[in-house]
C-alpha positions as CSV (number, residue, x, y, z in Angstrom):
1,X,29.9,56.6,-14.3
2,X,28.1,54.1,-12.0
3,X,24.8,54.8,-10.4
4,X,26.4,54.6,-7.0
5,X,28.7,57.6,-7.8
6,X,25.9,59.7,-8.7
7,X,23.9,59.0,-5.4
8,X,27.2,59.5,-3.4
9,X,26.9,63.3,-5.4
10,X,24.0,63.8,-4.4
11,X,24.6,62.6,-0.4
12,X,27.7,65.1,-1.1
13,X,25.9,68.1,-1.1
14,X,23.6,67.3,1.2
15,X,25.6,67.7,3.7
16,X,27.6,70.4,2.4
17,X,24.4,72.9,2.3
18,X,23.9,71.5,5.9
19,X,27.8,72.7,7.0
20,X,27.1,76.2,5.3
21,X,24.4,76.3,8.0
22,X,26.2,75.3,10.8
23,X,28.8,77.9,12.8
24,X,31.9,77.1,13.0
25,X,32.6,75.9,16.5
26,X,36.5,76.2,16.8
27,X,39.2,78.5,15.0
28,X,41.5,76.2,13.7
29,X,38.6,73.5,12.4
30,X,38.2,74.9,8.8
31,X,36.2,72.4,6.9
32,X,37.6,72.2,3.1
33,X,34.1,73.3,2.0
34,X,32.8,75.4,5.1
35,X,31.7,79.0,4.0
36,X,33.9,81.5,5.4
37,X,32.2,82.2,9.6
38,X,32.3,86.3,10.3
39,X,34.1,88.0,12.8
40,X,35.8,84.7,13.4
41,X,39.6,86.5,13.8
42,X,39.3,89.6,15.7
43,X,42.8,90.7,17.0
44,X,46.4,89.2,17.6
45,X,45.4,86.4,19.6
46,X,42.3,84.9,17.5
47,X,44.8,85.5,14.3
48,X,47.4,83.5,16.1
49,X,45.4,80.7,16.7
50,X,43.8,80.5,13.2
51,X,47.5,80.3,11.8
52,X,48.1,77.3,13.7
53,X,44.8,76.1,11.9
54,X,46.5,75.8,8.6
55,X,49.3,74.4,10.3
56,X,47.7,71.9,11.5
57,X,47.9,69.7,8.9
58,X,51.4,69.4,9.1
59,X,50.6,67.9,12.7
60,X,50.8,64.0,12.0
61,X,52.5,61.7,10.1
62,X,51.0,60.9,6.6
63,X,50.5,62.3,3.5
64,X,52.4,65.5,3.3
65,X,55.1,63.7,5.5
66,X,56.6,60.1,5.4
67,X,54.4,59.6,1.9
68,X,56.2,63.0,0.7
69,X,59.2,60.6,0.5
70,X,58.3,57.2,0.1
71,X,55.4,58.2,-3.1
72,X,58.7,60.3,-4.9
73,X,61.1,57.7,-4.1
74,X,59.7,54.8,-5.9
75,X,58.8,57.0,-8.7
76,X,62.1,57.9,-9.0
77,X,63.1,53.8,-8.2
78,X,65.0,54.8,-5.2
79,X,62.8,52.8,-2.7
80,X,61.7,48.6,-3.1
81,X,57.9,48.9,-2.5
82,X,56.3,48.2,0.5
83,X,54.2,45.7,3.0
84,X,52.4,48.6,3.7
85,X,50.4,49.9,0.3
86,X,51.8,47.3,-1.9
87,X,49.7,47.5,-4.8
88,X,49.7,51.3,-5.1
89,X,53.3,51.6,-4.4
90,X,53.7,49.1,-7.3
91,X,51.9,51.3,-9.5
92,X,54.0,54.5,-8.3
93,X,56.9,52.6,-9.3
94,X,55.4,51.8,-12.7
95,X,54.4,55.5,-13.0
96,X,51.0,54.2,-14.0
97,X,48.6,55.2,-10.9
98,X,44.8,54.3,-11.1
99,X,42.8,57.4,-10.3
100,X,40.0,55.5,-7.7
101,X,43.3,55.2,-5.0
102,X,42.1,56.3,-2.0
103,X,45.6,57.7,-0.9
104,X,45.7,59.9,-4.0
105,X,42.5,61.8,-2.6
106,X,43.9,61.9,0.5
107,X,46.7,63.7,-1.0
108,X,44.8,65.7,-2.7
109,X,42.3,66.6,0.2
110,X,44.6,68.0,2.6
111,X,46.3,70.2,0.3
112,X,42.7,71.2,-0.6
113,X,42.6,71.6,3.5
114,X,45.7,74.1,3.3
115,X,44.7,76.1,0.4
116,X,40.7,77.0,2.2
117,X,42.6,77.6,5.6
118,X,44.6,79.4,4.4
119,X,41.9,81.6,2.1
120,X,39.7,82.1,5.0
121,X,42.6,83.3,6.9
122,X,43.6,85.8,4.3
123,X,40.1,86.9,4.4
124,X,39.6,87.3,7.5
125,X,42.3,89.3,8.3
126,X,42.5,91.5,5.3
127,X,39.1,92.6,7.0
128,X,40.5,93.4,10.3
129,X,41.1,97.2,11.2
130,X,44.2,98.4,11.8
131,X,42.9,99.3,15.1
132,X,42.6,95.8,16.4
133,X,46.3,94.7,14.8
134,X,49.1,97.1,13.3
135,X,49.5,96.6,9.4
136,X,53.1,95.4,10.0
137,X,51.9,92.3,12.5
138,X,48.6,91.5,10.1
139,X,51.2,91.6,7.3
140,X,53.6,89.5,8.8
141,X,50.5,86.8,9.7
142,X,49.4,87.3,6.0
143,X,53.1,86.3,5.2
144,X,52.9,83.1,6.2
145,X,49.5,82.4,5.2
146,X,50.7,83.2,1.9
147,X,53.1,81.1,2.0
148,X,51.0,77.9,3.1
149,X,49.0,78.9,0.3
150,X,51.6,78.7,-2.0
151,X,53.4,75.5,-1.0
152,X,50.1,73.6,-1.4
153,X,49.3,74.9,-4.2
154,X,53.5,74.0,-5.6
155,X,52.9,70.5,-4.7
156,X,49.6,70.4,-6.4
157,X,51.7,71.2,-9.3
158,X,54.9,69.0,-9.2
159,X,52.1,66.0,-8.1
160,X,49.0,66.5,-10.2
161,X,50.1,68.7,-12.9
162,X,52.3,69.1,-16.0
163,X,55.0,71.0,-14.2
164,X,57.4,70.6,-16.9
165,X,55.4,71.9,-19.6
166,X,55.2,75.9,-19.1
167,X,52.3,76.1,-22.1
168,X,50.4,72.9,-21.0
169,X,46.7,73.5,-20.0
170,X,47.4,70.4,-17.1
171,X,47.9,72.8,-14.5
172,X,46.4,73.5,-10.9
173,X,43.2,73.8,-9.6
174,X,43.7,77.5,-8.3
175,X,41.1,78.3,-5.1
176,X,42.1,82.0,-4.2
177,X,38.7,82.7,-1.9
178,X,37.3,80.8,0.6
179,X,35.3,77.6,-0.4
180,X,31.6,77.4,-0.4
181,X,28.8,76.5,-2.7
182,X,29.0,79.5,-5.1
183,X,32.7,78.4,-6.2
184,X,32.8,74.5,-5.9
185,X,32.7,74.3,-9.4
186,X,35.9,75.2,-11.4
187,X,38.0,74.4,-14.1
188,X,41.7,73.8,-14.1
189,X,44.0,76.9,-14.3
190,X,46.9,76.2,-17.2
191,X,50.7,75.6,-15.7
192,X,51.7,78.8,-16.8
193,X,48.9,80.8,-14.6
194,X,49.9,77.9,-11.8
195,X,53.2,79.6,-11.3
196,X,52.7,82.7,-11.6
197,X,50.2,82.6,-9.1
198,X,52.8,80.4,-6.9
199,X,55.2,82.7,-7.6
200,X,53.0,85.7,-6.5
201,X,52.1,84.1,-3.2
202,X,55.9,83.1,-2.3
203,X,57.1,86.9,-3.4
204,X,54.6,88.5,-1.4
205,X,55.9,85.7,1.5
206,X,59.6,87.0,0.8
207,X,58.4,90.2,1.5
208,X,56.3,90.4,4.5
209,X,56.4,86.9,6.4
210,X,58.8,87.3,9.6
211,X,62.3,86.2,10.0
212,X,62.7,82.5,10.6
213,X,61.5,81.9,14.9
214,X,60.5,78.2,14.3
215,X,61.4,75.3,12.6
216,X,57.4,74.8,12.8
217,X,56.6,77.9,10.8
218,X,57.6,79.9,7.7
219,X,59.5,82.6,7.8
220,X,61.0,85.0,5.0
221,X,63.5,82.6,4.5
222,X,61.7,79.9,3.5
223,X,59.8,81.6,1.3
224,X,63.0,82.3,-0.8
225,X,64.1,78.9,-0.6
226,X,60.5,77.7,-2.2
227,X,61.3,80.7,-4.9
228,X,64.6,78.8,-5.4
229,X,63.1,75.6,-6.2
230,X,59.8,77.1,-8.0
231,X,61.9,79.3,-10.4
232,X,64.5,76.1,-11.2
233,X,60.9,74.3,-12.3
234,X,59.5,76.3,-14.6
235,X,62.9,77.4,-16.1
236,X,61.8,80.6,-18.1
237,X,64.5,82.9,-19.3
238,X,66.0,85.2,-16.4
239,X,64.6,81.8,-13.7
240,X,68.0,80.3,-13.3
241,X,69.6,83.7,-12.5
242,X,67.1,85.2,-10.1
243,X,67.3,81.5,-8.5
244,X,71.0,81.5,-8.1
245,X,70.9,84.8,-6.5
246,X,68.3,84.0,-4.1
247,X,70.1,81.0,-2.8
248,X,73.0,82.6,-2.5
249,X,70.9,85.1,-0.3
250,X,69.6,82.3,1.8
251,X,73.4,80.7,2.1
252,X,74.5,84.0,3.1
253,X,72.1,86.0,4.9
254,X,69.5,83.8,6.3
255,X,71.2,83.0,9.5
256,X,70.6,79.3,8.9
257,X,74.2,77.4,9.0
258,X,75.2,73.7,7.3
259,X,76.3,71.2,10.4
260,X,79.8,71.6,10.5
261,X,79.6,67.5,10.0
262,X,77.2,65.4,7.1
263,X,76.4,63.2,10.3
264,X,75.5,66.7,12.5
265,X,72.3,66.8,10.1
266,X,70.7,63.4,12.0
267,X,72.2,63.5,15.2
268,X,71.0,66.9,16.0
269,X,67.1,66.2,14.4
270,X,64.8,69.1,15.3
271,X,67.7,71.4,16.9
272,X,69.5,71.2,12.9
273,X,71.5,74.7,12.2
274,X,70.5,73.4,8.6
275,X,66.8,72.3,9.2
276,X,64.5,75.3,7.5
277,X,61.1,73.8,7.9
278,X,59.8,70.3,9.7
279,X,56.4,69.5,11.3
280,X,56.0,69.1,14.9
281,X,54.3,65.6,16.3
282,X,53.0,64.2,19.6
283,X,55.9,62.9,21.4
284,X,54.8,59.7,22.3
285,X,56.5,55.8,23.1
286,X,58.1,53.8,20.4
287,X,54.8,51.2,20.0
288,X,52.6,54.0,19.2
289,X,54.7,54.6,16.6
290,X,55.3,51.2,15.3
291,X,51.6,51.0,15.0
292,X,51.3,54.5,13.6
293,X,50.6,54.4,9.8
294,X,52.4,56.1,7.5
295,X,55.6,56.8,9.6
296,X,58.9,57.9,8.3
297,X,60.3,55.6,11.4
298,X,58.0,52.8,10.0
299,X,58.5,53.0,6.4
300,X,61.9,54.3,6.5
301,X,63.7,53.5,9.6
302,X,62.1,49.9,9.8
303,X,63.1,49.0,6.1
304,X,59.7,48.8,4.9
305,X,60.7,51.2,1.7
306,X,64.2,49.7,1.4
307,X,66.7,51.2,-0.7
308,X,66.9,49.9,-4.1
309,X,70.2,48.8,-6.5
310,X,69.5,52.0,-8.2
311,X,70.3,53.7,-5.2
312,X,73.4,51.9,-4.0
313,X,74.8,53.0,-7.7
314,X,75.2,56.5,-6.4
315,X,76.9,55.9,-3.3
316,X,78.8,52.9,-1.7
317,X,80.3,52.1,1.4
318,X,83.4,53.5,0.5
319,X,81.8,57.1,0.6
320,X,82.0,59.2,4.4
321,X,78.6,59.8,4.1
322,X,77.1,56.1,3.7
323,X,78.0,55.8,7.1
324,X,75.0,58.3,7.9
325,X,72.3,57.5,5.8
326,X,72.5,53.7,4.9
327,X,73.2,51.3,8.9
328,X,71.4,48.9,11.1
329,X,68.2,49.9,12.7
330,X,66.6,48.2,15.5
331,X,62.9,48.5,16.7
332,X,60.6,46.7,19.2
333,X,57.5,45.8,19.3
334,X,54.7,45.7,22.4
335,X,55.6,42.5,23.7
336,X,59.2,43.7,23.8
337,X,60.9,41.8,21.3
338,X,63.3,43.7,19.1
339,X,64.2,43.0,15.1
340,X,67.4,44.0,13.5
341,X,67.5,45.4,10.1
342,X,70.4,45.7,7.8
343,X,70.4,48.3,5.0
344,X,68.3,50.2,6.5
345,X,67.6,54.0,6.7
346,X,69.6,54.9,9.1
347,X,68.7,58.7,8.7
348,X,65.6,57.8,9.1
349,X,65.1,56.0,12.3
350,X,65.6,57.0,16.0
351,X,65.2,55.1,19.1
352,X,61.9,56.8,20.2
353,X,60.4,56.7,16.8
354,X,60.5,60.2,16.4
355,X,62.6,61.3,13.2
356,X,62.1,64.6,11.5
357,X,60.8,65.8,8.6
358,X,63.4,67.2,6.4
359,X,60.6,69.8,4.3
360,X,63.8,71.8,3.1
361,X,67.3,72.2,4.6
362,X,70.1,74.2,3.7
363,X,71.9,71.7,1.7
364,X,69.1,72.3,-1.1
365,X,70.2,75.5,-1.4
366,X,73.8,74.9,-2.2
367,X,72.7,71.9,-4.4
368,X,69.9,74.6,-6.4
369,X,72.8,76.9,-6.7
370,X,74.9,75.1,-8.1
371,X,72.2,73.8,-10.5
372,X,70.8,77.4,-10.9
373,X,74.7,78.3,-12.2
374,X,74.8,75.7,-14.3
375,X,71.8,76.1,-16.0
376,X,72.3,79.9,-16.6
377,X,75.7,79.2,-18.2
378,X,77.8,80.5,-15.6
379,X,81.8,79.4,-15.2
380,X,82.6,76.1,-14.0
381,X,84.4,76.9,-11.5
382,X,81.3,78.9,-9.9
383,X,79.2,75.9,-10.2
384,X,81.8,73.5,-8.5
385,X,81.7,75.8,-5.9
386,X,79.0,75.2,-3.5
387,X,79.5,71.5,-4.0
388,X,82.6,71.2,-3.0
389,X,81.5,73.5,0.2
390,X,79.0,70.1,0.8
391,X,81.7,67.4,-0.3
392,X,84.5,69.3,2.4
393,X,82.4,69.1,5.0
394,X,82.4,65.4,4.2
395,X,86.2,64.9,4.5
396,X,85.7,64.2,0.5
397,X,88.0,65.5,-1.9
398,X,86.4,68.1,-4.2
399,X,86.0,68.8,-7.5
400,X,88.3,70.3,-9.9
401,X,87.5,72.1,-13.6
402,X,90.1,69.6,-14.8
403,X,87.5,66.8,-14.4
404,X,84.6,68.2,-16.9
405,X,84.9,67.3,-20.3
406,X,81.8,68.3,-21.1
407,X,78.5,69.8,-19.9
408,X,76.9,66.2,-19.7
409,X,79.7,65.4,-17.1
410,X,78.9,68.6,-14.8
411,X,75.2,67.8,-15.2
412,X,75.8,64.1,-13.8
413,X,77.9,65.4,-10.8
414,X,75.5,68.0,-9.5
415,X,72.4,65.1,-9.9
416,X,74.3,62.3,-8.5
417,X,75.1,64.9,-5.4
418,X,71.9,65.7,-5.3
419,X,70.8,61.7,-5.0
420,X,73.5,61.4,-2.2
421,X,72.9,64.8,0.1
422,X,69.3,65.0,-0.3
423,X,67.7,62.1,-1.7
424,X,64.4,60.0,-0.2
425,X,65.0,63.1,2.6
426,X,61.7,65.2,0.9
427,X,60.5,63.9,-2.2
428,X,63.1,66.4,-4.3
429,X,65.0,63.4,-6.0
430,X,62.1,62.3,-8.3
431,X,61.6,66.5,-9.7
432,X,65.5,66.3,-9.9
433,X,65.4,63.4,-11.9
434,X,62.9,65.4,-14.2
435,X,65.0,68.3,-14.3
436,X,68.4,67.0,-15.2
437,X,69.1,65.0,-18.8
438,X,71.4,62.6,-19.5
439,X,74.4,62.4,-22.1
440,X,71.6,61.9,-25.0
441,X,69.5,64.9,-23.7
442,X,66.8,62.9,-22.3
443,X,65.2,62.8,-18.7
444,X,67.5,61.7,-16.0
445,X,64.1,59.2,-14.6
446,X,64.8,57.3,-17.8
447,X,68.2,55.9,-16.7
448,X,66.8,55.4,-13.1
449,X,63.4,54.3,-13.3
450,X,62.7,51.8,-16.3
451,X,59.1,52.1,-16.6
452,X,59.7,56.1,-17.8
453,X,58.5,56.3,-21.6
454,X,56.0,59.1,-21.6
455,X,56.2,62.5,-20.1
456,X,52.7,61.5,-19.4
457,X,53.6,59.2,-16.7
458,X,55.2,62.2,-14.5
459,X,51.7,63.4,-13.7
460,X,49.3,62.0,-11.2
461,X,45.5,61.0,-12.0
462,X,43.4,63.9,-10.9
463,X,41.7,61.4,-8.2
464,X,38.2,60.9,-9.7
465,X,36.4,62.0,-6.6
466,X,37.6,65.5,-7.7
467,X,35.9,64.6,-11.2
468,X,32.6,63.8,-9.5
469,X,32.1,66.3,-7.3
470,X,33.6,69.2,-9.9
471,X,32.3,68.5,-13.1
472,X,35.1,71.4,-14.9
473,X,37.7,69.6,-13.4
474,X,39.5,68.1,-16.4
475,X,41.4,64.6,-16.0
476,X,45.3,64.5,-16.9
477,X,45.8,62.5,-20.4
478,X,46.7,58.8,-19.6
């Protein structure tokens, strides 16, 4: 460790023992080591605001957003690297990432931002008298607290951890209480501990959080859908089941609808019957957004992260669907001049700059269904079933049990569907591509992404300011 590092430690908590003496001037600021302020939420209104807090950090474009797809698309070899982080992106491609990046502790920083919000939230309300707010509203608040907690603390997992490995000890860094000096220091929970106590926080989400009232927000709903895709991860004995059953719920009962057309999805952006969960921006002109790093319309819609040959070998022109997701985009700079783009990201890219954030849509649940089925050894025909529901909608024809020779073949059909409907929309493809094997029982990222020899690679480097600053904090095996 260079000298340097060690007087940056030392600079570090400086100025954290000077926060922990400083009030907290605004609800929704929640420094990621600020010591939790008293009587900061005390009744509906205050504990409105400070849920927005955690929010908040779904309120720009970065990494939770457009770098949600682009980081998991070239991992998965989906996406040509980039102008825009070349050298890193090259290294996410080459699933060999160095752990000094300063966009992995980015990354890891606002989940970090998420998890303490949402602790001191928890806390604070879990103090507050029934008197001051009924047990059913502070429940329903705690809901969706709980469920911010959990989906930082999910991603944690799929990006930093050995998701894959149920008995590996390369699981999350688990914060449960609010940050301050007394607990900066911890070790690593083990995976198995990390979902359980994902699982625990989504449950409790399930059970409590309200029904879905914005695309914004989580709802009940949304907290199944995460169960869904949490449950298909860890794959214990009785997962695939439970998770079958709890998309089916959300297909059937959760009021959300799938657009009567594939090209409904896009066309309708924020107002999607399908859309479960997005992020809300400043609506603003078209060069603010051109010069607005990281972007999905930048990165996406302008080509910068163009599809790769890997990804034209799961769907052509010939497909309905190409139509809708691969086109010519157009953008214009300051000075008003406009470049074309061909074999662009069509999804991806509206006039005005301002393209959604497809967090989780209804399509995922019919594609974990059908994947949930399969995996639990249900019929054929059952699994073929929600995919066809996606591939009529399409005008495509569907599947029939005549077509499956053998368990490989239904495995390819529900991954390449999963590519087409869903892929570079959230990240999923590259956990997908984990997930599903090929004909010789190895990883489906082998056959798309070349530089796959080690489950080693599938794991991000904790970034090493974690290492500094936490001295428990152990380092993922390179």
């Amino acid at each position: 460790m260079k000298a340097n590092q060690y007087k940056i430690g030392i600079i570090f908590w400086i100025v954290v023992a000077n926060i922990a003496m400083v009030s907290c001037k605004k609800i929704n600021e929640l420094p990621v080591n600020n010591l939790v302020v008293e009587n900061t939420i005390t009744n509906e209104a205050t504990a409105k605001v400070a849920l927005n807090g955690i929010y908040s950090y779904f309120g720009t474009y970065g990494d939770l957003d457009a770098y949600t797809i682009t980081d998991n698309g070239l991992r998965s070899n989906l996406l040509e690297v980039s102008t825009q982080r070349s050298t890193y992106e090259m290294e996410l491609k080459a699933l060999q990432v160095q752990e000094s990046w300063v966009y992995l502790k980015n990354l890891w920083q606002v989940l970090f931002k998420i998890i303490n919000a949402s602790n001191n939230f928890i806390y604070q309300l879990d103090k507050l008298s029934n008197e001051k707010l009924s047990s059913d509203k502070k429940n329903k608040l705690l809901g969706e607290a709980y469920f911010m907690r959990g989906y930082a603390n999910l991603y944690q997992l799929k990006m930093f951890c050995h998701f894959w490995d149920i008995n590996s000890e390369y699981g999350p860094l688990l914060r449960l209480e609010p940050a301050g000096l007394n607990n900066n220091f911890k070790a690593r929970d083990n995976v198995k501990e990390g979902y359980s106590q994902i699982l625990q926080d989504l449950r409790f989400a399930e059970a409590n959080a309200p029904n879905f009232y914005s695309v914004y927000k989580s709802s009940n709903s949304l907290a199944k859908a995460y169960l869904v895709e949490t449950l298909l991860l860890r794959g214990e004995p009785g997962d695939y089941t439970e998770a079958a059953n709890l998309a089916d719920n959300v297909i059937t009962t959760s009021g959300f609808t799938l657009q009567s057309t594939f090209a409904g999805i896009f066309s309708t952006t924020y107002q999607s019957t399908e859309l479960m969960f997005s992020r809300a921006i400043n609506k603003t002109v078209e060069e603010d957004f051109i010069n607005n790093v990281p972007s999905i319309y930048s990165l996406l819609g302008k080509k910068r992260n163009a599809p790769t040959s890997t990804y034209f070998g799961f769907i052509n022109s010939s497909d309905p669907r190409y139509a809708s997701i691969i086109g010519t985009t157009t953008s214009r700079n300051a000075q008003g001049v406009t470049t074309t783009f061909t074999n662009s990201w069509l999804k991806h890219w509206r006039i005005d700059g301002n393209v959604p954030m497809r967090f989780m849509r209804l399509t995922q649940m019919y594609l974990y269904k059908a994947e949930a089925l399969y995996r639990s050894g249900a019929s054929v025909a059952s699994v073929l079933a929600p995919l066809n529901t996606l591939r009529s909608r399409s005008g495509l024809p569907v599947y029939t049990t005549a077509m499956i020779n053998n368990p490989s073949d239904l495995s390819d059909i529900i991954f390449n569907d999963f590519i087409v409907e869903v892929g570079v929309d959230n990240g999923s493809d590259f956990f997908a591509a984990v997930r599903f094997k090929n004909i010789l029982g190895e990883r489906k990222i082998k056959d798309v992404n070349p530089a796959y020899s080690s489950d080693k690679q599938l794991a991000l480097p904790i970034p090493d300011a974690e290492l500094i600053f936490n001295p428990l904090m152990k380092q993922n095996p390179q």
